[in-house]
C-alpha positions in Angstrom: -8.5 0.1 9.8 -6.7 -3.3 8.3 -7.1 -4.3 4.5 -10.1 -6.8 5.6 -12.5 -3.7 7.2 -11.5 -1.8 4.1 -12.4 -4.7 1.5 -16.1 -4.8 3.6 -16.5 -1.3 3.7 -15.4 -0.8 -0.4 -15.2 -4.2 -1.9 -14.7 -2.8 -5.6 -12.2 -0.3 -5.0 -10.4 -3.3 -2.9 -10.1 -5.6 -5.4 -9.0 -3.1 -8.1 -6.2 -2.0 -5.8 -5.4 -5.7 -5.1 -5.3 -6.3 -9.3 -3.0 -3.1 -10.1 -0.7 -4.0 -7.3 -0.6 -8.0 -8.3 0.3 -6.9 -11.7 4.1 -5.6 -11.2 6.6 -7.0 -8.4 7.6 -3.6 -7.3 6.5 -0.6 -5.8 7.0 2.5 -4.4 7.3 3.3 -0.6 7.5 7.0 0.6 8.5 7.4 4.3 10.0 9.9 6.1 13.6 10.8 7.3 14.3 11.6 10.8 14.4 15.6 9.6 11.2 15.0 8.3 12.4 15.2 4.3 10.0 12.2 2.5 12.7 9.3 1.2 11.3 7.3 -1.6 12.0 3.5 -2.0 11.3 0.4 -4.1 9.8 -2.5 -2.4 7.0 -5.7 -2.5 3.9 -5.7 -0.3 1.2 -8.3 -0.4 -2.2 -8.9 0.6 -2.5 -11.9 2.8 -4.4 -13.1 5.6 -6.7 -9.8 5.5 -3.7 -7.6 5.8 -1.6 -5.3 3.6 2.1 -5.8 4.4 5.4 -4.7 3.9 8.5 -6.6 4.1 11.8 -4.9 4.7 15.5 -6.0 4.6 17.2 -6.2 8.1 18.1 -2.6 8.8 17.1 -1.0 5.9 16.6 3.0 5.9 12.3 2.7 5.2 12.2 0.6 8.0 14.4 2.1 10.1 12.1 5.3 9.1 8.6 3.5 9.6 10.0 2.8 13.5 10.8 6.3 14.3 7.5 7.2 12.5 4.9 4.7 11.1 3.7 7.3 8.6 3.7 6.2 4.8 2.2 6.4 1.5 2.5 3.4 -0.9 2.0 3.7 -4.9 1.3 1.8 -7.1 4.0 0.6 -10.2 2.6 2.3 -13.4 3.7 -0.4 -15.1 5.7 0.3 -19.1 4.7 3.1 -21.2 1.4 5.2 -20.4 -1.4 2.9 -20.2 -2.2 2.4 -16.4 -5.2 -0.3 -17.1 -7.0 0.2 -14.0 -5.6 3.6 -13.1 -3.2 4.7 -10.7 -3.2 3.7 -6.7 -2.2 5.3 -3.8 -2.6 4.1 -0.6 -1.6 5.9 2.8 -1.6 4.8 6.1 0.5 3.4 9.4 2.6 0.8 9.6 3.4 -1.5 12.8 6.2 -3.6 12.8 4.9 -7.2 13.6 7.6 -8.8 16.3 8.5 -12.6 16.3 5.0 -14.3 16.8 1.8 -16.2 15.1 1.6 -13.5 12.5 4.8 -13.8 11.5 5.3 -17.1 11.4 1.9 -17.6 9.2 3.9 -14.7 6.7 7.3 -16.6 6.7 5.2 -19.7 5.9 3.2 -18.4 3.1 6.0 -16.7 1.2 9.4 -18.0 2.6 11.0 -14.2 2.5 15.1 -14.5 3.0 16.0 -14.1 7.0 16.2 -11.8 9.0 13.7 -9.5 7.6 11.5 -6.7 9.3 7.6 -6.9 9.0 5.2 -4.3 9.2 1.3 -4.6 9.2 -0.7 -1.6 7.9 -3.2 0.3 9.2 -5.4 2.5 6.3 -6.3 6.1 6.6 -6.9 6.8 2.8 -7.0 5.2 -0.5 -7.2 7.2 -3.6 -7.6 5.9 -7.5 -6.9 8.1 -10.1 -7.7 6.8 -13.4 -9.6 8.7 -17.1 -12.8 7.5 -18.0 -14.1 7.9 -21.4 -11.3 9.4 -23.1 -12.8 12.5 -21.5 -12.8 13.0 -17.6 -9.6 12.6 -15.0 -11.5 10.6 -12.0 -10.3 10.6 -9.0 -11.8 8.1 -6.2 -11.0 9.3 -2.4 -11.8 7.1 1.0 -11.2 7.5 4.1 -11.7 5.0 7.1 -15.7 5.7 8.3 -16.6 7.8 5.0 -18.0 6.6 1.6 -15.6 6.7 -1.3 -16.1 10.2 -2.7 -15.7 10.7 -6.4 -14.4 13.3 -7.9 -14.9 13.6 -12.3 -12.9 16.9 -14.0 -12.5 17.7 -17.5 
């Protein structure tokens, strides 16, 4: 499932992912190693054309680790200090390397990334939000692609 079925299926919990990710430049990426040990890394995705996507340098150990296995999970920046307006994001999924092509042409078009870069399209199977409501209550949202988004409230 691509970032457009997601935004039909949960249009809310869509555009408040889209918000806390639009408000730092960096993120982090978690892939993992060929021995199957996670590797954390900094990068910038955007939302464009429907899609989420992740842009890599040429050779870079997370792609090079995406290849071998598409698995990730992205999270959000916290941002400075302890206030996470909006509350924390996690999103975890597949990603497919997009080849020379319409799609990544329309991406080199839109945001003029340095050359030669590696490209990778993502495919969603969960989204959480974690965020305190009321001074009082930890809630945690959970979807997953053909469920609603469950919501979980603990003291």
């Amino acid at each position: 499932m691509n970032w457009t079925a997601f935004s039909s299926a949960e249009p809310e919990l869509a555009r408040t992912a889209e918000e806390r990710f639009g408000t730092h430049r960096h993120h982090v990426l978690a892939t993992l190693r060929a021995d199957g040990s996670p590797r954390t890394s900094g990068l910038e995705v955007r939302f464009q054309g429907g899609e989420l996507w992740l842009g890599m340098m040429p050779g870079s150990l997370k792609a090079l680790d995406l290849r071998r296995d598409p698995r990730f999970t992205l999270q959000v920046n916290p941002g400075d200090g302890t206030d996470m307006g909006g509350g924390d994001i996690r999103i975890s999924g597949r990603a497919c390397e997009v080849g020379e092509g319409t799609a990544k042409a329309a991406y080199v078009k839109e945001v003029e990334p340095p050359q030669p870069f590696h490209l990778f399209r993502t495919e969603l199977t969960e989204v959480v939000r974690t965020y305190v409501e009321d001074d009082r209550y930890l809630v945690v949202q959970v979807w997953k692609p053909g469920e609603p988004v469950r919501t979980l409230r603990r003291t």
